[in-house]
C-alpha positions in Angstrom: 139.6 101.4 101.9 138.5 100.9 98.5 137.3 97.5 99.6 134.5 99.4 102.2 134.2 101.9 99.5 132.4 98.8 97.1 130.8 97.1 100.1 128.8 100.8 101.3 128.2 101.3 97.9 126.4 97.6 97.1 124.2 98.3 100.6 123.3 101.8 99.1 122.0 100.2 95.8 120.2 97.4 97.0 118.5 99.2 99.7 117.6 102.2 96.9 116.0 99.1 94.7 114.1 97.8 97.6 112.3 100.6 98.4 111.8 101.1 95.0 110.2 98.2 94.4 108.1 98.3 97.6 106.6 101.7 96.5 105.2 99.5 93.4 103.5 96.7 95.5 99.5 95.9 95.0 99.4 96.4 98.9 100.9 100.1 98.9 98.4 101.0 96.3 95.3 99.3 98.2 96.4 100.6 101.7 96.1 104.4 99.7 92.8 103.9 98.1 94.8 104.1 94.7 94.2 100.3 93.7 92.0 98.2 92.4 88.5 97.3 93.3 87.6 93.8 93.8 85.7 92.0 91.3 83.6 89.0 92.7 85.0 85.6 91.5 87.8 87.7 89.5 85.4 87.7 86.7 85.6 91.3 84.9 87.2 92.1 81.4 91.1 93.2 81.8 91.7 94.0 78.4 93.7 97.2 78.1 92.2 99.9 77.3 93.6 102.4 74.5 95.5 105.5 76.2 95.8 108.9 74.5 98.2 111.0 76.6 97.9 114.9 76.8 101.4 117.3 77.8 102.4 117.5 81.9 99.3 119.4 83.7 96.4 117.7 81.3 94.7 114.9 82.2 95.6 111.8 79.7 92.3 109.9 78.3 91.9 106.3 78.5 88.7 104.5 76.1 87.3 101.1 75.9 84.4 98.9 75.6 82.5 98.5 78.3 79.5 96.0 78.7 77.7 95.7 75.6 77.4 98.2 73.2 78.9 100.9 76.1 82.3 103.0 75.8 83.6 104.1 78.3 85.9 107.5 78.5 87.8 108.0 82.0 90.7 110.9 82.4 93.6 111.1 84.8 93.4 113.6 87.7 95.6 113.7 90.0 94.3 116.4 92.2 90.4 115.1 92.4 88.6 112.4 90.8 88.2 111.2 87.4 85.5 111.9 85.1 84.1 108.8 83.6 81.8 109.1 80.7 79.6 106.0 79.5 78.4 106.2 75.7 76.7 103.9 73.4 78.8 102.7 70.8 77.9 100.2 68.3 81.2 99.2 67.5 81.3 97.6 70.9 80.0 94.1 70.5 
């Protein structure tokens, strides 16, 4: 019994961490719209950008150079779209 027990219970937590990680997959978030966009001849900037995040039901705010001598302020939205704002900044190089 207890040996059943161990076996139902390994199943259980390696099916829970296999959905879990095919929730995160680059394909689930493409097939929903929610990834990336392409960037011809993966040439683009990844850099991170700096994060400032705001209490549950706010928006958080996410800032970094852009181009040159552009910022760029995006916020989170989960019910609609983002609003991105471009600015020129001369401490982007």
């Amino acid at each position: 019994m207890r040996r059943n027990a161990r076996t139902i219970t390994g199943v259980a937590v390696a099916t829970a961490a296999l959905l879990a990680l095919s929730g995160c997959s680059k394909e689930y978030n493409d097939e929903r719209g929610k990834g990336d966009a392409p960037v011809q001849g993966r040439q683009g900037d990844n850099t991170a950008a700096e994060v400032f995040n705001f209490p549950d039901g706010f928006g958080n705010l996410a800032t970094k150079c852009v181009g040159h001598g552009n910022r760029a302020y995006v916020t989170t939205n989960a019910t609609g779209p983002s609003n991105v704002q471009i600015v020129k900044d001369d401490t982007c190089g």
